[in-house]
C-alpha positions as CSV (number, residue, x, y, z in Angstrom):
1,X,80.5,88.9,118.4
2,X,82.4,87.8,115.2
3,X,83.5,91.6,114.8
4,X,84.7,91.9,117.6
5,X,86.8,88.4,117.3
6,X,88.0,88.5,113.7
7,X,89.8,90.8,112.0
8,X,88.3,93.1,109.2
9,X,90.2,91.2,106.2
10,X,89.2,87.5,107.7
11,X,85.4,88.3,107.9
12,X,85.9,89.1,103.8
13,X,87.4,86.3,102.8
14,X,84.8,84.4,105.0
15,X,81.8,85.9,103.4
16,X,83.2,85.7,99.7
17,X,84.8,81.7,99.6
18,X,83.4,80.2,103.6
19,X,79.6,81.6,104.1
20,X,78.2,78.2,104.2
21,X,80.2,78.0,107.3
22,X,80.3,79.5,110.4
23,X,83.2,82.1,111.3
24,X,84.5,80.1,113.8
25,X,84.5,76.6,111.8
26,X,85.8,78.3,108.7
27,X,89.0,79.5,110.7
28,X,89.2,76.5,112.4
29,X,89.7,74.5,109.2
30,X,91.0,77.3,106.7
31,X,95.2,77.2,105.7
32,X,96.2,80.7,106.6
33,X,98.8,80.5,103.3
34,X,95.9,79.4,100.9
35,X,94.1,82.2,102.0
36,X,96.6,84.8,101.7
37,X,97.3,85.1,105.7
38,X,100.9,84.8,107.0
39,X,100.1,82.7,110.2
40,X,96.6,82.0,112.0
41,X,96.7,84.6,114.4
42,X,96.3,87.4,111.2
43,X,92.7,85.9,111.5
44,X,91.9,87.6,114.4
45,X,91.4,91.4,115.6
46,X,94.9,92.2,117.4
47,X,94.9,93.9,121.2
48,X,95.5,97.4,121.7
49,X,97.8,97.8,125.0
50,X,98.1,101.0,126.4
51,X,101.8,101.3,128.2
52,X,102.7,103.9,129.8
53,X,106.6,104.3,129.7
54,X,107.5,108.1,130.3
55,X,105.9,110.8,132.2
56,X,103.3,110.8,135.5
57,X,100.6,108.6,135.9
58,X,97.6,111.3,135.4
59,X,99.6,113.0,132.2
60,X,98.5,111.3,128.6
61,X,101.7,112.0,126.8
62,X,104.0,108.9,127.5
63,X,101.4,106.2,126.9
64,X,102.2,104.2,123.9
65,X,99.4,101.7,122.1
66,X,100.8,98.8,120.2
67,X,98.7,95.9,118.7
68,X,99.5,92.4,119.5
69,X,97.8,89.7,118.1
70,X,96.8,87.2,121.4
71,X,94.5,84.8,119.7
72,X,96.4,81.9,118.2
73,X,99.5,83.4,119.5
74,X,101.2,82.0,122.3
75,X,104.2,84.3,122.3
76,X,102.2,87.4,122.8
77,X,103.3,88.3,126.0
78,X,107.0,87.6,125.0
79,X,106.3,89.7,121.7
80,X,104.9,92.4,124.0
81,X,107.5,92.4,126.5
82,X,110.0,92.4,123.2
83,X,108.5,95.4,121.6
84,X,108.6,97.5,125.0
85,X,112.3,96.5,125.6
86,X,113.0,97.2,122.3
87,X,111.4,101.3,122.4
88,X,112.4,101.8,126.1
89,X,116.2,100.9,124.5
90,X,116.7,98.3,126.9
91,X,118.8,94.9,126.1
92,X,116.4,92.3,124.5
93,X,117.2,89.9,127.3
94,X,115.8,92.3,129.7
95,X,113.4,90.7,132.2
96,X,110.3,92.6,131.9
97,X,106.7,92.1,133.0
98,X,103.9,94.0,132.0
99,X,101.0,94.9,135.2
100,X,97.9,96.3,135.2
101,X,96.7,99.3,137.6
102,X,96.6,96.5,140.3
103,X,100.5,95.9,139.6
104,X,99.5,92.0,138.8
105,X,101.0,90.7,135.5
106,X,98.9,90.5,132.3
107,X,100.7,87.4,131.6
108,X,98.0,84.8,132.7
109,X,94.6,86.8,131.7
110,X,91.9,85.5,128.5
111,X,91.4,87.2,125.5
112,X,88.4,89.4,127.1
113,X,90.0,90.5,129.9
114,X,92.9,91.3,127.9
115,X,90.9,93.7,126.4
116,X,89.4,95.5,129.3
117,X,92.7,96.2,131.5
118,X,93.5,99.5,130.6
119,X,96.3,101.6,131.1
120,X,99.2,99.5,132.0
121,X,103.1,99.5,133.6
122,X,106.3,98.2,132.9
123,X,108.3,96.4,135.6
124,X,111.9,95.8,135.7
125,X,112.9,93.5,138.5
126,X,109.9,94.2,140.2
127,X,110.3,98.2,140.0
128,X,108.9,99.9,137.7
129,X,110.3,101.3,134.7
130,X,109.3,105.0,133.2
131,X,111.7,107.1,130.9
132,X,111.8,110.7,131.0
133,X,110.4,111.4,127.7
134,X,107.9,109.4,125.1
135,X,110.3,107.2,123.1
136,X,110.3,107.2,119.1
137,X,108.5,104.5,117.8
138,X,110.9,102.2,116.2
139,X,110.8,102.2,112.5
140,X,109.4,98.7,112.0
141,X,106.6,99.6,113.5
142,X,105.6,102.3,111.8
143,X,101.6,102.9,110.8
144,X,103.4,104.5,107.7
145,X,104.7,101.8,106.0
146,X,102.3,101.3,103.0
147,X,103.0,104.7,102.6
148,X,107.2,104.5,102.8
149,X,106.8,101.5,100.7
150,X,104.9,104.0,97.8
151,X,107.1,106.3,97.7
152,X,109.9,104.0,97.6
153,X,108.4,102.4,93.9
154,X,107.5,106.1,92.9
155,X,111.5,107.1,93.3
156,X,112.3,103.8,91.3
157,X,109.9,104.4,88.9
158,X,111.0,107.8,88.5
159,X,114.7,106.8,88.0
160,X,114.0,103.4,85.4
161,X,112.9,105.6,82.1
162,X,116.3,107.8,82.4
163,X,117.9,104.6,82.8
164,X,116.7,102.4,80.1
165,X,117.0,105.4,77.2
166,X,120.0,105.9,78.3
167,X,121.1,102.2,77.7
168,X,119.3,101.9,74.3
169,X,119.5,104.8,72.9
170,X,122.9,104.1,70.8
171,X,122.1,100.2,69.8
172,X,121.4,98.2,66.9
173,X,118.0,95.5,67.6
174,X,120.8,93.0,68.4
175,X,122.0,95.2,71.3
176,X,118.5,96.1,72.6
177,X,117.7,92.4,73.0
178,X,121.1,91.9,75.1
179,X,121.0,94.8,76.7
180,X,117.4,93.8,78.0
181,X,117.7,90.3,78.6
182,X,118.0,88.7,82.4
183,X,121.0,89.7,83.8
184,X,122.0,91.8,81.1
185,X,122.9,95.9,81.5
186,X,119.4,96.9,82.2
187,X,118.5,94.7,84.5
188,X,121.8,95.1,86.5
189,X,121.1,99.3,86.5
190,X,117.3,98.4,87.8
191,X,118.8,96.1,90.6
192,X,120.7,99.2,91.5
193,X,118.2,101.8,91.2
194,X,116.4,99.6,93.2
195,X,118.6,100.0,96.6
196,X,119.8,103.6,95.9
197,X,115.8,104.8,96.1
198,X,116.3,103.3,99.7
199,X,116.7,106.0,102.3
200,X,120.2,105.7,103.8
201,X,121.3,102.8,101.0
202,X,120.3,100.1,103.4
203,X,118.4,97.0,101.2
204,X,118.6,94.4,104.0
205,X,117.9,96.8,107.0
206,X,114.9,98.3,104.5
207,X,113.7,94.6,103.8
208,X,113.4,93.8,107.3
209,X,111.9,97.0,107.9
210,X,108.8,97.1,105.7
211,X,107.9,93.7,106.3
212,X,104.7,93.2,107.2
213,X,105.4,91.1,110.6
214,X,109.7,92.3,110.4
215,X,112.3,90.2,111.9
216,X,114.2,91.2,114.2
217,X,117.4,91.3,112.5
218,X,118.2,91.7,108.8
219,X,118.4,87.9,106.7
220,X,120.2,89.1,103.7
221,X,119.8,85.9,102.1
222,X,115.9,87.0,101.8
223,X,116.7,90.5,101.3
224,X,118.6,89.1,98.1
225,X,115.8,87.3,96.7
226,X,113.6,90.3,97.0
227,X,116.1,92.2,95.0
228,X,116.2,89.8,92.4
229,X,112.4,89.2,92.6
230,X,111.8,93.0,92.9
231,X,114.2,93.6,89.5
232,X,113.0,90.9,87.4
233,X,109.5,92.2,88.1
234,X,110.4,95.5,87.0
235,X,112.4,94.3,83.8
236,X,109.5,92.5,83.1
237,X,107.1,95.2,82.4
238,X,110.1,97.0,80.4
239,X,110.6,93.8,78.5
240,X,107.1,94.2,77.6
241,X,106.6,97.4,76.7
242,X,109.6,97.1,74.6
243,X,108.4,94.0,72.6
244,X,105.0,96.3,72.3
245,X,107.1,99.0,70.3
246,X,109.0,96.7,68.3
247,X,107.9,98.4,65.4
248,X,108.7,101.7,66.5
249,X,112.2,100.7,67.6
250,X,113.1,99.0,64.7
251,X,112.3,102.2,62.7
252,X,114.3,104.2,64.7
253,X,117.3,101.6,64.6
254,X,117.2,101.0,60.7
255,X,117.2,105.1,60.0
256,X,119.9,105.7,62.4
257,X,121.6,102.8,60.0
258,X,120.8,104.5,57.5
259,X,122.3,107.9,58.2
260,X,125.6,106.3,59.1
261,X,125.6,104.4,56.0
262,X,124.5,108.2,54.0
263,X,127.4,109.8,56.0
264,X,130.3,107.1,55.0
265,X,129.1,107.3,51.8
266,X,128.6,110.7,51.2
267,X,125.7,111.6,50.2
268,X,124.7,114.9,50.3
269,X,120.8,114.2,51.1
270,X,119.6,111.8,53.7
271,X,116.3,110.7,53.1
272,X,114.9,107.7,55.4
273,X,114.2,104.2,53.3
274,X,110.5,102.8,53.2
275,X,109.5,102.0,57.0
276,X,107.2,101.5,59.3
277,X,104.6,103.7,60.4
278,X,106.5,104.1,63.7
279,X,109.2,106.6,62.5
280,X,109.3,110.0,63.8
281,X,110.2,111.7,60.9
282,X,111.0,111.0,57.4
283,X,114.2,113.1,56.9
284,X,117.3,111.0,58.4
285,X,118.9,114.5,59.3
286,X,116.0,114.9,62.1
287,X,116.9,111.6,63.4
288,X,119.8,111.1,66.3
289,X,120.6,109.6,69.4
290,X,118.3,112.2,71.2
291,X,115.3,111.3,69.2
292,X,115.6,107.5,70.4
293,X,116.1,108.7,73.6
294,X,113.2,110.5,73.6
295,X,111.2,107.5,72.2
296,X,112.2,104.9,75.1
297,X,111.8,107.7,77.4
298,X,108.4,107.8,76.5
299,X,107.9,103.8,76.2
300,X,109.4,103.2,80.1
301,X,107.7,106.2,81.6
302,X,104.1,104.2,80.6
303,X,105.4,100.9,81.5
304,X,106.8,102.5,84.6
305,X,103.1,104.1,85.4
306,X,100.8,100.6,85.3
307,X,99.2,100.7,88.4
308,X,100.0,96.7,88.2
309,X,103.7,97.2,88.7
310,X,103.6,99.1,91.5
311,X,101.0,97.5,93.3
312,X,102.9,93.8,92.5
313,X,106.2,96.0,94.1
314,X,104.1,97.1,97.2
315,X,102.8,93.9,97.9
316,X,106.0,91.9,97.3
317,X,108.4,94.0,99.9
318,X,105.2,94.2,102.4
319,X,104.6,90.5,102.1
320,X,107.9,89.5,101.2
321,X,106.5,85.9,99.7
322,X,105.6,86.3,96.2
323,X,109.0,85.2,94.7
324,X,106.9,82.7,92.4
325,X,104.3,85.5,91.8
326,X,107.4,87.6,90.6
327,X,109.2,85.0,88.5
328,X,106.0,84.5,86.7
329,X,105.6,87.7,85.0
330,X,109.7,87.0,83.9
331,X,109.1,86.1,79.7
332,X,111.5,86.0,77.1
333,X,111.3,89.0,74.8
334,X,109.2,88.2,71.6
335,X,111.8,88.4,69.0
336,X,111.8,92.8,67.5
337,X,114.2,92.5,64.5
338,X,115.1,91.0,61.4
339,X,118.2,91.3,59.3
340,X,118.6,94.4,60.8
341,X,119.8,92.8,63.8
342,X,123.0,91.6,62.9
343,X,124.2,95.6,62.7
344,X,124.3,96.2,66.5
């Protein structure tokens, strides 16, 4: 009985953290929030209603299923009646009721006999409402959106290691850690690769899209915290893997000193001072702008690739409530340079 109840995800958390209790107590008692749940209701299986609302009765094209959550939901019927209204392309404030094949409204029936009623109508004052061809299902109610979510991180993470080398490829140590600090010129070209990977350039009207239960209008308030929780994250994991290549960067910064310092001097050979393991190549005549490039290239495409950042991404715009989550993984840079520094 508890499968057919309780949703899939509940039941796991139940058997991992609540065994010693039953289902029933343990959702009785449990804080959705601690548990990772936005409301109660995400406890329990939704119910799949099958409108019809275009074509004849006996044709199966025309019948569209949606999942409400009933259980611990006393709006279901208005969230029903709002979802309908909303792919029919009728005003919101349209009065709608929803009948079974008896024509009485599905407003006043239990849990179980929601689930047994079968193919059902809409009404609009008391006449019954059927469009002339299926409807596209509106966007935020997609089955796709883990999936427009992905590819929405893999454009961004395709876009970031261009980005960053071409922000650090022509500065000093002193001008990598500016560049790279909150707020600074990487993190503001991140916030903005962030909304052009967004098909059509819309961040709020994305936001509200992907969410896991969306609004129904954008809140650009929130769809500016995600931004900046959704950029800080991904400046993070840059920050990280720059501090991780310090010594390779700081190589690559004191040669290219080094060569300007041979070429205003003028001396006819440029040979690279004692380094670091990290430098490329030994002859200061091999090393240019492209070659650092090329090196943070390299760094941002791995840091870009950690299944972590892209999964922490997913979550955050499907969730939409991890600001302090995001925040967290925000540290200060472990200092990269020495003297050196100074010469950005």
């Amino acid at each position: 009985m508890d499968d057919l109840l309780f949703s899939r995800a509940f039941l796991d958390v139940h058997r991992f953290i609540g065994a010693g209790h039953s289902v029933s107590h343990f959702a009785a008692v449990a804080n959705p929030e601690a548990l990772g749940f936005t409301s109660r209701a995400d406890y329990y299986k939704p119910v799949r209603f099958r409108i019809k609302l275009a074509g004849e009765d006996r044709v199966a094209s025309g019948i569209a299923l949606m999942d409400i959550p009933v259980q611990a939901n006393p709006n279901w019927f208005d969230d029903l009646k709002a979802r309908v209204a909303k792919m029919m392309g009728l005003p919101s404030r349209t009065q709608l009721d929803i009948c079974d094949v008896t024509g009485k409204s599905i407003g006043g029936k239990t849990f179980l006999e929601l689930t047994h009623v079968g193919q059902l109508d809409v009404f609009c004052q008391d006449r019954r409402k059927r469009l002339r061809r299926q409807p596209e299902t509106p966007a935020e109610y997609s089955v796709s959106k883990a999936a427009d979510i992905q590819a929405w991180v893999d454009v961004v993470a395709g876009q970031v290691p261009d980005m960053v080398a071409d922000q650090l490829a022509n500065k000093g140590l002193a001008g990598v850690n500016h560049a790279i600090c909150e707020n600074g010129a990487v993190h503001q070209r991140i916030r903005g690769a962030l909304k052009q990977a967004v098909p059509g350039g819309d961040w709020p009207e994305f936001c509200r899209v992907m969410a896991k239960n969306s609004p129904k209008t954008p809140n650009k308030a929130q769809a500016n915290a995600l931004l900046s929780d959704a950029s800080k994250l991904v400046l993070s994991y840059v920050r990280s893997f720059i501090a991780a290549n310090g010594e390779q960067i700081h190589d690559y910064v004191s040669a290219m000193q080094a060569k300007r310092l041979a070429q205003t001097s003028g001396e006819s050979k440029l040979q690279a001072p004692v380094l670091g393991k990290g430098l490329i190549s030994s002859n200061l005549e091999h090393v240019t702008t492209a070659t650092g490039r090329s090196m943070y290239q390299r760094q941002m495409e791995d840091a870009m690739g950690v299944p972590t950042l892209k999964a922490s991404l997913c979550k955050l715009m499907y969730y939409q409530k991890a600001r302090s989550e995001a925040t967290a993984t925000f540290t200060p840079l472990p200092e990269i340079s020495d003297a050196l520094s100074e010469g950005a």
